[in-house]
Every structure is written in structure tokens, then in C-alpha cells.
C-alpha positions as CSV (number, residue, x, y, z in Angstrom):
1,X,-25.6,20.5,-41.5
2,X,-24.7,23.3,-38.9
3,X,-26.3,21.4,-36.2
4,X,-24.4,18.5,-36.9
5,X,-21.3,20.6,-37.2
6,X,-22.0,21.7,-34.2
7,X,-22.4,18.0,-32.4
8,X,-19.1,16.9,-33.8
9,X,-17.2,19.9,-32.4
10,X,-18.7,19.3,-28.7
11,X,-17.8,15.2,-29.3
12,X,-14.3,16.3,-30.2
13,X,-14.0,18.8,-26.9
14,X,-15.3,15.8,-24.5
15,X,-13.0,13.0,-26.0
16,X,-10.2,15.6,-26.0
17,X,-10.6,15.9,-22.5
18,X,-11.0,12.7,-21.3
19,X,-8.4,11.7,-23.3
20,X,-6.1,14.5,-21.6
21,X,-7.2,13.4,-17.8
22,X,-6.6,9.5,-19.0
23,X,-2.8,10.8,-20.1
24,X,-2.2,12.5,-16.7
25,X,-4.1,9.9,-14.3
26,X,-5.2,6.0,-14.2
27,X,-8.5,6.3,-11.6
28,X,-9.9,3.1,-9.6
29,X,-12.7,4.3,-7.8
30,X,-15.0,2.6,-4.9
31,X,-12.6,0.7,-3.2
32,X,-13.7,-0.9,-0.5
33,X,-10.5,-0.7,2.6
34,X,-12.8,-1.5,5.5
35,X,-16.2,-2.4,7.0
36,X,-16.5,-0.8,10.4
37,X,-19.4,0.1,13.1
38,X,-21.3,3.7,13.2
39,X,-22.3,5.1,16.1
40,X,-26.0,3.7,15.7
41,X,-24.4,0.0,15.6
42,X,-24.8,-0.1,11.7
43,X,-21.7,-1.4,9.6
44,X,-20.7,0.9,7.2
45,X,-18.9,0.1,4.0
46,X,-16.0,2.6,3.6
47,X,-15.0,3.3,0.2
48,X,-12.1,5.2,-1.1
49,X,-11.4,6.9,-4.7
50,X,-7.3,6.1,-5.7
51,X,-5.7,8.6,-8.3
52,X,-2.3,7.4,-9.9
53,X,-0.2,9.8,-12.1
54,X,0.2,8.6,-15.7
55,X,3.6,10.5,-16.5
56,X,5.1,12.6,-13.9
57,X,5.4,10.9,-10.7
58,X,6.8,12.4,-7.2
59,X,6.1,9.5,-5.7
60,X,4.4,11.1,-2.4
61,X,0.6,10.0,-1.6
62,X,-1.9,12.3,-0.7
63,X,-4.4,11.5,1.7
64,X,-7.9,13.9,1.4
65,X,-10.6,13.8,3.9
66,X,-13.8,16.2,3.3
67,X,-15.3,18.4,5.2
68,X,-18.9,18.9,6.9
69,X,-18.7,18.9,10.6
70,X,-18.8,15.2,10.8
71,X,-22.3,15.5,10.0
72,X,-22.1,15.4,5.8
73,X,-20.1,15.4,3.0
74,X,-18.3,12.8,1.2
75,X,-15.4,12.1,-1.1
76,X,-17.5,13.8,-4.0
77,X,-16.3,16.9,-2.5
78,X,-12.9,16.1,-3.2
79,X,-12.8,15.0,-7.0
80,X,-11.7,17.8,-8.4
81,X,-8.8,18.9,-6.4
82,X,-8.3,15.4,-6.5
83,X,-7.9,15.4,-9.9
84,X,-6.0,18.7,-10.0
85,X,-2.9,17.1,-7.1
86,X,-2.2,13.9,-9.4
87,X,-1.7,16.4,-12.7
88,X,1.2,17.5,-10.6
89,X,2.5,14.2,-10.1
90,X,0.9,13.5,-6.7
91,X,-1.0,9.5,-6.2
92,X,-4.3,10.8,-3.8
93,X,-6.1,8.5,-1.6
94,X,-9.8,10.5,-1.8
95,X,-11.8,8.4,1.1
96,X,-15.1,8.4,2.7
97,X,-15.3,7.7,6.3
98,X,-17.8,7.1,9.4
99,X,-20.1,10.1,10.4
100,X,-22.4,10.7,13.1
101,X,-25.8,9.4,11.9
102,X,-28.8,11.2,12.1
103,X,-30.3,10.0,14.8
104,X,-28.1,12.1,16.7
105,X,-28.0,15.5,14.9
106,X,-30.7,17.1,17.1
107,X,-29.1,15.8,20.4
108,X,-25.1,16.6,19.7
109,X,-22.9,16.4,22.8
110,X,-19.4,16.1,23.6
111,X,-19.2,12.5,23.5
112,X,-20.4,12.3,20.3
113,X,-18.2,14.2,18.5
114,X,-15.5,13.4,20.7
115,X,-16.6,9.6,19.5
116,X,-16.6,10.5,15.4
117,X,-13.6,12.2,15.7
118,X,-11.5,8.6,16.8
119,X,-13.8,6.8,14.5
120,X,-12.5,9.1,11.4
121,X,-8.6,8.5,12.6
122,X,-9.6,4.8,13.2
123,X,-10.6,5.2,9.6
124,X,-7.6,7.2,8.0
125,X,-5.5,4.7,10.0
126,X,-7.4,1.8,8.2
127,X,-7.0,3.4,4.8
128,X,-3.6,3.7,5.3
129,X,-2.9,0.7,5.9
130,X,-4.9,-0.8,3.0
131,X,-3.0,0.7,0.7
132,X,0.5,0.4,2.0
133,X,-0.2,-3.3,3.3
134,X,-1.4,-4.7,-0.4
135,X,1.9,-3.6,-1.8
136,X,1.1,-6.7,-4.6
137,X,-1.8,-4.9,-5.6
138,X,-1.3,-1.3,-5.4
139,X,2.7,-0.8,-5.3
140,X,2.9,2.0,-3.4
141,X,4.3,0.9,-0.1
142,X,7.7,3.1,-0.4
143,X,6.1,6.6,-1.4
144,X,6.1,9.6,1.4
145,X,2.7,9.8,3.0
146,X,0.7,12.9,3.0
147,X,-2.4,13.4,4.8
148,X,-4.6,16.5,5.0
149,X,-8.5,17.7,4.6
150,X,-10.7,20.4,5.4
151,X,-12.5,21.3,8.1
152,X,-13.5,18.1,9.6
153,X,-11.2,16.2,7.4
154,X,-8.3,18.9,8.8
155,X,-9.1,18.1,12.3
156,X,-9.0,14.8,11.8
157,X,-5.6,14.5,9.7
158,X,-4.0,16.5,12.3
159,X,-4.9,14.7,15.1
160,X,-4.0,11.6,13.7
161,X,-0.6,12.9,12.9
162,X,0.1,14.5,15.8
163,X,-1.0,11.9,18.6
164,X,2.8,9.5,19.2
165,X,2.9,9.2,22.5
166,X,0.1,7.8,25.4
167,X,1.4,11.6,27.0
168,X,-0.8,12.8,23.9
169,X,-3.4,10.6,25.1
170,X,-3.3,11.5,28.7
171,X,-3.7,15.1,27.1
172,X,-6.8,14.7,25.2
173,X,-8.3,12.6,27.7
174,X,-8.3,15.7,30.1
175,X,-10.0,17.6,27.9
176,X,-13.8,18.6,27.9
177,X,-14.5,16.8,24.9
178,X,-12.6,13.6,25.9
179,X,-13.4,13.8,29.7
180,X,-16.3,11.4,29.9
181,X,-15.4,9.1,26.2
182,X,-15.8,5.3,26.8
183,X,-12.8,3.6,27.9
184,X,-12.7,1.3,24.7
185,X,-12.5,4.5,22.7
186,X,-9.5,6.0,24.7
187,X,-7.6,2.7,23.9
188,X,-8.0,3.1,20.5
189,X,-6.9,6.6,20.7
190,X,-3.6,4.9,22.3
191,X,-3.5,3.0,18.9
192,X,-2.4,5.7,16.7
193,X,0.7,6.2,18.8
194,X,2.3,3.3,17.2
195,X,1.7,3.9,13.9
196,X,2.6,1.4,11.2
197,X,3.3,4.0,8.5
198,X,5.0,7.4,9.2
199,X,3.3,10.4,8.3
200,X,5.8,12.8,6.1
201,X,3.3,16.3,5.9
202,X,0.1,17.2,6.6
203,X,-2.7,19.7,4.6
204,X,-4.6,21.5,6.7
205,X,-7.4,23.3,4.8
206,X,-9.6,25.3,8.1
207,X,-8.6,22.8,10.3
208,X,-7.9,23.2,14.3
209,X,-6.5,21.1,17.4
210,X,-7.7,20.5,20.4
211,X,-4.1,21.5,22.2
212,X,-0.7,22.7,20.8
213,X,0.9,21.1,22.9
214,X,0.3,18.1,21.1
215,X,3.0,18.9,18.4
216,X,6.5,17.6,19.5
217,X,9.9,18.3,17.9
218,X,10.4,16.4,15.0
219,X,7.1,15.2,14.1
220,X,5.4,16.2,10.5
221,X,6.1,19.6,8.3
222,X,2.3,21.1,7.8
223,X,1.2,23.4,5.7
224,X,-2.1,25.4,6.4
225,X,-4.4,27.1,4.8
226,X,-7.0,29.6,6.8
227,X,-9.1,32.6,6.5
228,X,-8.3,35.1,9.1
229,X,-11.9,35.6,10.1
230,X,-13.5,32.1,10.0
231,X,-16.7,32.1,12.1
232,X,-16.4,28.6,12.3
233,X,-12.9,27.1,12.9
234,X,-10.9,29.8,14.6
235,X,-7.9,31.0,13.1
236,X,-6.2,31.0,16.6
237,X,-8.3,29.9,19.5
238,X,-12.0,29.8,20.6
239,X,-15.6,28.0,19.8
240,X,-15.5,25.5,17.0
241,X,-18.8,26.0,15.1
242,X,-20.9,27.1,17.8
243,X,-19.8,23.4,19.5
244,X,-18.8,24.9,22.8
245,X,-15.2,23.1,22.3
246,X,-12.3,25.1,21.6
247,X,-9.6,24.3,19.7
248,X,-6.4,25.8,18.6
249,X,-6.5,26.9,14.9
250,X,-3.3,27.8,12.6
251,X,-1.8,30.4,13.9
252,X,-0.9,28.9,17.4
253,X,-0.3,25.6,15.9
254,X,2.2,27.3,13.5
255,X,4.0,29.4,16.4
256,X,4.1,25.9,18.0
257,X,5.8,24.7,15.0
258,X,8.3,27.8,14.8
259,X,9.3,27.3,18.0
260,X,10.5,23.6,17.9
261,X,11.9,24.7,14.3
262,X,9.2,22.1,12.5
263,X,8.8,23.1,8.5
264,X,5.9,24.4,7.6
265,X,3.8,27.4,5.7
266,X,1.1,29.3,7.1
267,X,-1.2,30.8,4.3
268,X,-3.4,33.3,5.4
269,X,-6.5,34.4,3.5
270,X,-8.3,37.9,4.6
271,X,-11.8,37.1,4.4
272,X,-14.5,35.5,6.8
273,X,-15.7,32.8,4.5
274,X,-14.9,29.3,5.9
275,X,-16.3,27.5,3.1
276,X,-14.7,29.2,0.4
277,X,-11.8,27.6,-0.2
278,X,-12.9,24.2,1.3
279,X,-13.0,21.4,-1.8
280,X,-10.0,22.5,-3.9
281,X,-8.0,25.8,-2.5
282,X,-9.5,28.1,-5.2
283,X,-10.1,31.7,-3.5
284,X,-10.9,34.7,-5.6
285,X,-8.3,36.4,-2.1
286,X,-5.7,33.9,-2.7
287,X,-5.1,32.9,-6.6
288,X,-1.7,31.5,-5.6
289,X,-2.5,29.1,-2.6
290,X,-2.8,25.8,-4.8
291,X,1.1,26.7,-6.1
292,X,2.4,27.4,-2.7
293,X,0.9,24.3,-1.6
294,X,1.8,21.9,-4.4
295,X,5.1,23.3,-4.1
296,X,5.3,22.5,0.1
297,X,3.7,18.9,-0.6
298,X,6.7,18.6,-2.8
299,X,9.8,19.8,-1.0
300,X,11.7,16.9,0.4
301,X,11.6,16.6,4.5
């Protein structure tokens, strides 16, 4: 009799909270918003995971790329925060997109990652525009766009929000990374300076850029998040995970920002840990940083 007491009690806690996620949030997972080319000449199926709030609605779209180097992780990573953002009132795009395959993990150059980093902004781009463009199916055409990740995902987001001009191009293209990229690949870099959507904020979780310079006066507000010791994405400039490439992390992009009066929120965590925070902003250092930045994400530009 205990045991079944027991049962009914545990049955009552899971239905309670599935019932309480179903009243915040309507889920369709594994959409399918493109089939594209790897590096390796396989086509990939790109799915994505779309979160709608049930009651309150801010009516701003939250983009989320994962992490791992461009070498692993998925959307998985993202699920809970995922399901954390549309409580507040936030709709989140959770999507997958093109890594470098295997074949090419023990043989990393510049060229490769220079390559998966266009393919994951060709990819953001295309996610963005399945959503917006199938305004019959999804209704979401008119909210503010948000974009943002971590790590990878963060490198990624802010590249794509910050390359509007073929100047940008020219600028990346004289880089180490992009010195020796395919032409075909360089044209679709020029893509993403005619964007069809316009990006509103962007989330940077660890995330770095390859120049400063590629912020301009009134482009997006940003919010970052950073520990001031990461090993692996600097905090202000130097090696990206033992890559040889440097990049820019937040606090020169956010002095950048300052100085062409941009909004945005630097968030500084002290500890060396780059993973930490990575799928969700949870740090034992930082127990505010998800308020600070669900309330950035939703201040009106």
C-alpha cells in the first residue's frame, strides 16, 4: 500500500510538471529549415527545435546556437535554457547546424574553420529566413529578432550580425584565417551584408570576433557574458583555443561598442572556467546573470 502510495505521488509530480511547461510553452521540435552540403560533400539535414510562449508573450525571437568548437555539440545543449527564455515570454529558435566532419579533426587548418564558420552563418541566415518567410505557418514574421550562442555558437551569431557592408568583407578577407578561403566562400560571406531580416540584439555567451572594427555605429545592442580568465576564448584578445587565430573577446568588443554609444552589458564572471556557464548561464560566481540578461533581451532598442 506504501509502495503504491508512493507511485501515485511521483505520477502526480511528473504530470504536474509537464502540465506546468505545457501552460508556459507549445514545442514543435525537428523541423527541418534546410538541406545543405558539409565539408566532406555530404547533405546534411538541418533541424531546428521552435519554443512558443503559452501566456506571456514579448514577442522578440531568440535565436540559440551551441557550442563545441565547430567540432560537436548540438541543439540538445540548449533545451534547457531553451525552455527557461520562453517562461519569460521569449519564442527561441534552438537549431542545429553544419560542423566540420571528422575526417578533418586530426588535420585542422585555417581554411577549415575559416570554411565552418560561413557554413554556420549560411545556416543561421537560412534558419532565419524559414521562419520569418512561412509567416502562414509560423506567424512570427513581425517579432524583434535576437540571435546569440556560446562559444562557437557566439562567434558565429556575432559575425553574422556584425558583417553589413563588403568593407566588412574586405576586412575578414585580409585576415589569417580568411586569407587563402575559396572564392565561392567569400561571396557568400558578401551575402550576409544584405540581410533580409534585421537583427535587433545579440547573446554572446564566450564568444569572440575576429576584428572590432567590424562593429559600426548603429548596428545591434549586445549583451555578453565572459569569464575573465577563459583559457579558451579570450576575454580581450589572443589564441582561440590553442587555434593559432586570434580574435577579439568582450571586453574590446564592448569598448568598441561604448565608443560608438551602441547599448549593451558586459557581464563579467571571475573565474577561469569556459565551460561553466556555456548551456544555460547558471554560474555558482554569477547567480544573477540569467536576470540581467533576460532583462537586456527585453528592453526595447
Amino acid at each position: 500500500m506504501k509502495l503504491n502510495y508512493q507511485i501515485l505521488i511521483l505520477l502526480f509530480i511528473i504530470f504536474h510538471a509537464s502540465t506546468s511547461f505545457a501552460s508556459h510553452a507549445k514545442q514543435t521540435s525537428n523541423i527541418i529549415y534546410a538541406e545543405k552540403m558539409n565539408q566532406d560533400g555530404a547533405v546534411q539535414q538541418l533541424k531546428l527545435d521552435l519554443y512558443e510562449p503559452t501566456g506571456n508573450n514579448q514577442n522578440k525571437i531568440v535565436y540559440l546556437m551551441h557550442g563545441g568548437g565547430f567540432l560537436e555539440g548540438d541543439r540538445g545543449d540548449f533545451i534547457e535554457y531553451s525552455n527557461y527564455l520562453v517562461k519569460q515570454g521569449f519564442t527561441v529558435c534552438n537549431l542545429d547546424y553544419r560542423l566540420i566532419p571528422e575526417i578533418y579533426h586530426e588535420q585542422l587548418t585555417y581554411d577549415i574553420y575559416a570554411t565552418s564558420l560561413v557554413l554556420a552563418m549560411d545556416d543561421l541566415d537560412s534558419a532565419i529566413r524559414h521562419i520569418h518567410d512561412n509567416s502562414d505557418i509560423y506567424g512570427l514574421n513581425d517579432y524583434d529578432i535576437i540571435i546569440g550562442g556560446y562559444s562557437a555558437g557566439a562567434l558565429t551569431s556575432l559575425h553574422y550580425a556584425y558583417i553589413n557592408s563588403i568593407d566588412d568583407v574586405f576586412l575578414l578577407s585580409e585576415s589569417d584565417i580568411f586569407s587563402n578561403l575559396p572564392q565561392d566562400k567569400i561571396s557568400l560571406i558578401s551575402k550576409f551584408t544584405e540581410k533580409k531580416y534585421e537583427i535587433s540584439k545579440v547573446l554572446n555567451i564566450a564568444g569572440s570576433l575576429l576584428s572590432p572594427y567590424l562593429v559600426h555605429e548603429g548596428e545591434p545592442s549586445i549583451i555578453s557574458v565572459h569569464s575573465i580568465e577563459d583559457v579558451v576564448v579570450p576575454y580581450e584578445m589572443g589564441d582561440t583555443d590553442g587555434t593559432g587565430i586570434i580574435t577579439y573577446g568582450p571586453k574590446t568588443i564592448h569598448q568598441r561598442a561604448d565608443n560608438l554609444s551602441i547599448k549593451n552589458q558586459l557581464i563579467t564572471i571571475n573565474d577561469d572556467d569556459h565551460g561553466s556557464f556555456g548551456s544555460g548561464i547558471e554560474n555558482e560566481n554569477c547567480h544573477d546573470c540569467r536576470v540581467m540578461v533576460d532583462e537586456f533581451l527585453s528592453q526595447q532598442d
